[in-house]
C-alpha positions as CSV (number, residue, x, y, z in Angstrom):
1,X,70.8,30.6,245.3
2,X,68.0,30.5,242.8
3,X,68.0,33.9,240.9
4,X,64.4,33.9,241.6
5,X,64.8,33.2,245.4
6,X,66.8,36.7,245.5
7,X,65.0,39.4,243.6
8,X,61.4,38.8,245.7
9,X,59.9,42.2,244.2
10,X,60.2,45.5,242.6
11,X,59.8,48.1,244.6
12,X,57.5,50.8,242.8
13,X,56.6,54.5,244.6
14,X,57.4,57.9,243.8
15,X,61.2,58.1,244.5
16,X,62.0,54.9,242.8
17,X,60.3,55.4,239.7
18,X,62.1,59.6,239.6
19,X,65.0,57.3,239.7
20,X,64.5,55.0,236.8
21,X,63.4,58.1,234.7
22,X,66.6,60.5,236.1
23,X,69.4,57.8,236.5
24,X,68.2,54.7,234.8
25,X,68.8,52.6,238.4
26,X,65.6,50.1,239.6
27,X,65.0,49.2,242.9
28,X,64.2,45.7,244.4
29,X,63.4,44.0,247.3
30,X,65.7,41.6,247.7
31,X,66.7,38.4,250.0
32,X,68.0,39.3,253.0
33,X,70.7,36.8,252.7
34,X,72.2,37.9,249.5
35,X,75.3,40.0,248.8
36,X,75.9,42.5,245.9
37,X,77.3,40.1,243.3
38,X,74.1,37.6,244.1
39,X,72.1,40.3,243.2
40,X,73.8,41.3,240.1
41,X,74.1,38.2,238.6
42,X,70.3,37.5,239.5
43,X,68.8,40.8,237.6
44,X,70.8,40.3,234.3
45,X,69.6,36.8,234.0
46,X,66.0,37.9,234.8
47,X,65.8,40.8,232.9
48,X,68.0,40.4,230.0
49,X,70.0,43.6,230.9
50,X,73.5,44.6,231.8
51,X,74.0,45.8,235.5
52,X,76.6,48.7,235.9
53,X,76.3,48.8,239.8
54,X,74.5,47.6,242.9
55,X,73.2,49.3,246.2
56,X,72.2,47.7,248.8
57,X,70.6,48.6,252.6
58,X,69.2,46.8,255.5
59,X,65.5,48.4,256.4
60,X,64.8,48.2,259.7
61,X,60.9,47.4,260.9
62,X,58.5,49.5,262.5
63,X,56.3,49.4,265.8
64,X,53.0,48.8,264.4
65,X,49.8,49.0,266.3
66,X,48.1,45.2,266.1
67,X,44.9,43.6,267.1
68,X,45.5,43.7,270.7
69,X,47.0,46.3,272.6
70,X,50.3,45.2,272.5
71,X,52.5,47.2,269.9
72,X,54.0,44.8,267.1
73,X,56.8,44.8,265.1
74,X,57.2,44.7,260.8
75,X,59.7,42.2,259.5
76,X,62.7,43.8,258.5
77,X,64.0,43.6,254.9
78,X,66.5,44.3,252.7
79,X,66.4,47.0,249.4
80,X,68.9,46.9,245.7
81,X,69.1,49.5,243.7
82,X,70.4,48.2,240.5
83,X,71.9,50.7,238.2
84,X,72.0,49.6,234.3
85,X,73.9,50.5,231.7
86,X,72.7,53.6,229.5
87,X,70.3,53.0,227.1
88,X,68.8,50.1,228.7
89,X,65.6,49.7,231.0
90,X,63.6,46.7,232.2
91,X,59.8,46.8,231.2
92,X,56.7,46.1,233.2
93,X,58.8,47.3,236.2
């Protein structure tokens, strides 16, 4: 798998960035399909960085209210957080 077929996004919102500032970890969302050593490999050839450990969890999706009156449902996805060795960070993220 292409490294940029398994890191789709950072994740950025209040918890994520206490944790890059606290722990020095990032978050991503990642393919669904990909495994912890996928993921690992994929960052530290993006980013340049070395990857101490990897997180992963399966986020279920919600009931959403749609254009009809039927309830919908959100795709479900997958989130990494990526913890890096001390000293190091990724910018821009």
């Amino acid at each position: 798998m292409n490294p940029y077929d398994i890191i789709k996004r950072p994740l950025v919102t209040e918890k994520s960035v206490h944790i890059q500032n606290k722990l020095g970890s990032y978050t991503f969302e990642v393919n669904p399909k990909a495994n912890k050593t996928q993921i690992k490999e994929a960052v530290e050839t993006l980013f340049k960085v070395k990857v101490v450990a990897v997180n992963t969890m399966n986020c279920r999706g919600k009931y959403r209210k749609m254009r009809t009156r039927l309830p919908g449902m959100t795709s479900a996805w997958k989130k990494a957080v990526v913890r890096l060795v001390a000293g190091q960070k990724i910018e821009g993220v």
